[in-house]
KELO-877838 format. One line per field, with one value per residue (C-alpha): x, y, z; residue number from 1. Coordinates in steps of 0.25 Angstrom, whole numbers. Each point is the difference from the previous one (the first is absolute). Layout:
BEGIN
X = X | ...
Y = Y | ...
Z = Z | ...
resi = NUM | ...
# end
This chain:
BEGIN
X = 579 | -2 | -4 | -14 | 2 | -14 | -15 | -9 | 2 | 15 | -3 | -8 | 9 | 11 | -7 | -3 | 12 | 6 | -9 | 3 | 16 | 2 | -11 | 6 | 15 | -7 | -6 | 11 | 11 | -9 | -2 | 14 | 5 | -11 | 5 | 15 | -5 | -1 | 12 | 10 | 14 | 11 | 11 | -12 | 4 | -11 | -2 | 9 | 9 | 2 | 1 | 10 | 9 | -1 | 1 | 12 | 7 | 0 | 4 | -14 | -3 | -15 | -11 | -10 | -14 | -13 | -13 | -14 | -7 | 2 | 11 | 2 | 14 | 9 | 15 | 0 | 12 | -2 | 1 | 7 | -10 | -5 | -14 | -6 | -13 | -6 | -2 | 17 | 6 | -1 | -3 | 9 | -8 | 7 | -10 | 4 | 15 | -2 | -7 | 10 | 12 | -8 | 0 | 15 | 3 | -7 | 9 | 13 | -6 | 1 | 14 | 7 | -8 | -8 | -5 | -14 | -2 | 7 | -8 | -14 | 4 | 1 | -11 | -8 | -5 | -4 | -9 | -6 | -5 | -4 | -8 | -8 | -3 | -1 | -15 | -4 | 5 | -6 | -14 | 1 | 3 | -11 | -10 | 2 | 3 | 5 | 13 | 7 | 12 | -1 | -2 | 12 | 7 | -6 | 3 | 15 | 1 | -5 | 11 | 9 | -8 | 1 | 15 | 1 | -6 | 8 | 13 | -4 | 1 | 16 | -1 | -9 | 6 | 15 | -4 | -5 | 11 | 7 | -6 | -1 | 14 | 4 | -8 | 5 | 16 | -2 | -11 | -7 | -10 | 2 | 0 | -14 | -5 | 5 | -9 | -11 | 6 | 2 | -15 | -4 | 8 | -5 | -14 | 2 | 8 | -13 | -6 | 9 | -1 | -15 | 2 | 8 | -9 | -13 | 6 | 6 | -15 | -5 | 7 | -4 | -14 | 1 | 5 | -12 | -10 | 8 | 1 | -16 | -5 | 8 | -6
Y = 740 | -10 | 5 | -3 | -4 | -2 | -3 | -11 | -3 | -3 | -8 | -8 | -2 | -3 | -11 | -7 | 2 | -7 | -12 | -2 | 4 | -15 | -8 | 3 | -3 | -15 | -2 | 2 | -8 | -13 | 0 | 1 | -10 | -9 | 1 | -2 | -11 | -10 | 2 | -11 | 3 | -6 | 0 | -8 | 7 | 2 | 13 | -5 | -8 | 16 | 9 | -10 | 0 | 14 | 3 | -9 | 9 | 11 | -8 | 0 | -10 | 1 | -9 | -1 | -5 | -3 | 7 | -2 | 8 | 7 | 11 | 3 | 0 | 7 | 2 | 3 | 8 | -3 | -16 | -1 | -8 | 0 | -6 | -5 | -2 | -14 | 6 | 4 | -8 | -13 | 3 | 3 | 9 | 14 | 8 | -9 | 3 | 13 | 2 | -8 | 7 | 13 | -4 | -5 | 15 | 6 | -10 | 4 | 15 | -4 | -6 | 12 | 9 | 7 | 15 | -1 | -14 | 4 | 13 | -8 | -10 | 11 | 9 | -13 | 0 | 14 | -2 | -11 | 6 | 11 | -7 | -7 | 13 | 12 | -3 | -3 | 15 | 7 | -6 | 3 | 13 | 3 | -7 | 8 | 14 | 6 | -7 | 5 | -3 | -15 | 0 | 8 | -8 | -12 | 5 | 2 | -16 | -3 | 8 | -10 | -12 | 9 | 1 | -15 | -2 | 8 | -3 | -16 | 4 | 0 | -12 | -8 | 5 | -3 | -13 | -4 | 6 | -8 | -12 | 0 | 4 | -12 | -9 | 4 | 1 | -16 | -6 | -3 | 6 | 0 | 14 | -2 | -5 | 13 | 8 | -7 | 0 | 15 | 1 | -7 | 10 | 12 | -4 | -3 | 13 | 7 | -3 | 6 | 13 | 0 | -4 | 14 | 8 | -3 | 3 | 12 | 3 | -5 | 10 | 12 | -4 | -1 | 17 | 1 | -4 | 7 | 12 | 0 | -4 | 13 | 10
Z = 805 | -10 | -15 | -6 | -13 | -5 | 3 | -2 | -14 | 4 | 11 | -9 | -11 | 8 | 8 | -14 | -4 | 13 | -3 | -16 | 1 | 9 | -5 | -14 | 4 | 9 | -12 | -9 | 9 | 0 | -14 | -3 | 10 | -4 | -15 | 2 | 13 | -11 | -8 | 5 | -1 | -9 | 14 | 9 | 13 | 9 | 6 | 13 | -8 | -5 | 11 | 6 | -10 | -2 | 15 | -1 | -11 | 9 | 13 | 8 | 7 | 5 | 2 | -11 | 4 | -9 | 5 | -3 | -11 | -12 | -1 | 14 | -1 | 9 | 4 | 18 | 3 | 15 | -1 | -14 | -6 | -13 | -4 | -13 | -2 | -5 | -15 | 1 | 10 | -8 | -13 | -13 | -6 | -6 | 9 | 12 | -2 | -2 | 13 | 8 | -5 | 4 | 14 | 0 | -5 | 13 | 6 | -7 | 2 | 15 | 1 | -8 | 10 | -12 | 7 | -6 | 7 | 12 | 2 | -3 | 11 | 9 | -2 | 0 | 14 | -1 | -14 | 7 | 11 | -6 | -11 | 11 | 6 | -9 | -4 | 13 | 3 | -13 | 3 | 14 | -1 | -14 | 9 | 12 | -7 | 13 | -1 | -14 | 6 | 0 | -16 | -2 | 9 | -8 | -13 | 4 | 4 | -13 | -7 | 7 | -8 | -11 | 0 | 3 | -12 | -9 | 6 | -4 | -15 | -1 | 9 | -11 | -13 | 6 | 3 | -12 | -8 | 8 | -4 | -14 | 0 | 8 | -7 | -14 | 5 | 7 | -14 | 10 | -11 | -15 | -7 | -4 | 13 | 7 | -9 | 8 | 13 | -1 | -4 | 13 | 9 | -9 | 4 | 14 | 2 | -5 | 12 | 9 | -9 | 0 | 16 | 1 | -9 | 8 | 12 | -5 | -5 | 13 | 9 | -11 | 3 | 17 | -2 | -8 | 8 | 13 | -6 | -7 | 15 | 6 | -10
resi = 1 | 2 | 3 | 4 | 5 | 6 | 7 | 8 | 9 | 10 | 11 | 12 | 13 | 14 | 15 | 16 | 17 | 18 | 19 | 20 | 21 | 22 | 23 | 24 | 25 | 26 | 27 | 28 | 29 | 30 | 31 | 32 | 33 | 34 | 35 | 36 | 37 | 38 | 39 | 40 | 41 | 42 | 43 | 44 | 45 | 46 | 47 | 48 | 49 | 50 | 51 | 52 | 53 | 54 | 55 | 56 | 57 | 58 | 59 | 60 | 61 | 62 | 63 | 64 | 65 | 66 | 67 | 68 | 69 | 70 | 71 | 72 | 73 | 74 | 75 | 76 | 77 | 78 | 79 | 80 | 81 | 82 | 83 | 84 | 85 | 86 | 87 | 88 | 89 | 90 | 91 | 92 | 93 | 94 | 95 | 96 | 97 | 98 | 99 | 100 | 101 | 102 | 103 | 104 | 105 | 106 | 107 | 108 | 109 | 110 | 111 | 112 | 113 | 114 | 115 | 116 | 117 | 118 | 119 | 120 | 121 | 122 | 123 | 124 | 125 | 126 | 127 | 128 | 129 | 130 | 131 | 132 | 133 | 134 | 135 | 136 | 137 | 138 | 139 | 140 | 141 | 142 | 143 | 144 | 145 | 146 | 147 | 148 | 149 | 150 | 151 | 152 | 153 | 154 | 155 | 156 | 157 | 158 | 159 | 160 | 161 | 162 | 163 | 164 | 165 | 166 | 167 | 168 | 169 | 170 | 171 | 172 | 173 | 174 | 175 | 176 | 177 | 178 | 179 | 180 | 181 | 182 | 183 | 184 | 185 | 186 | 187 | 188 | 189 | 190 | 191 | 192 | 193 | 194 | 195 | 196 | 197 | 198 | 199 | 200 | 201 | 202 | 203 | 204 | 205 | 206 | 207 | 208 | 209 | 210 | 211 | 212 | 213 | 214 | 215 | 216 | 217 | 218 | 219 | 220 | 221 | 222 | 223 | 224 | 225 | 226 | 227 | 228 | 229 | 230 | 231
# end
């Protein structure tokens, strides 16, 4: 059986906590990229122009595409692309380097067959379906309080969300140690320009922490609910 771990007072702050742990770490990410988004750079490389040479250096050769909006970058490991967003792909800001060379370290991460990525990629399928369905399950089951059964079963695809999420975390810091070590080693950055670009990443890897800790608080909270409605 799953354990209670509280009442309603739990619940409660756990749900604000869920909502103030992201909004912080969004708010925190934007701002920081914003700031370093109008810093140029002394090399002049676009955030393509980086990626490629930095992908070159370790003998990749991918595609590199732009995409529309506003960090919505992303590295696919099925098709071997990499994509900037229009505020990277041709700028020559320090956070638009710093961003791309982020994204060419998933796609090293990828070619040296890091664990981390590798096992993310995998248990992909799984988290995704179990993220569109896991809610439906819980609220089915709280709605129709005959069927329990459904919002353990519920509960237990969301764990698989859950791990999803946490296993992303060595995924996010590698790839940005990564970069900033690759961007140092080619001066593609000045020392002083690395101190920036290392800022950016911080920030962004915030979001993926506070990603993990709301849903580590979220699957807390499904147990206690299940367990106040079976008392």
């Amino acid at each position: 059986m799953l354990y209670s771990y509280g009442g309603n007072s739990g619940i409660l702050w756990i749900t604000l906590a869920m909502m103030i742990i992201p909004l912080y770490a969004s708010l925190k990410v934007q701002n920081t990229f914003n700031v370093y988004s109008r810093k140029r750079t002394l090399s002049g490389y676009t955030g393509e122009e980086a990626a490629r040479r930095i992908l070159a250096m370790n003998n990749i050769n991918i595609s590199i595409q732009p995409v529309r909006g506003s960090m919505t970058d992303f590295y696919d490991p099925v098709n071997k692309t990499l994509a900037l967003s229009e505020s990277v792909y041709s700028m020559d800001s320090i956070a638009a380097l710093g961003v791309a060379a982020h994204e060419a370290g998933h796609a090293i991460q990828d070619a040296n067959d890091y664990a981390f990525l590798r096992f993310r990629h995998t248990i992909y399928p799984v988290a995704n379906f179990a993220s569109r369905i896991s809610m439906p399950l819980v609220f089915i089951g709280l709605f129709f309080g005959s069927m329990p059964f459904l919002v353990d079963i519920g509960i237990w695809l969301f764990a698989i969300t859950t791990v999803f999420a946490i296993v992303t975390l060595p995924v996010e810091f590698n790839a940005s140690k990564r970069a900033l070590a690759t961007l140092e080693s080619s001066g593609i950055l000045a020392p002083e320009e690395l101190v920036g670009a290392k800022k950016v990443l911080d920030a962004a890897a915030l979001t993926y922490v506070a990603a993990a800790m709301a849903s580590i608080l979220s699957l807390i909270r499904l147990i206690m609910i299940s367990n106040r409605n079976n008392d």
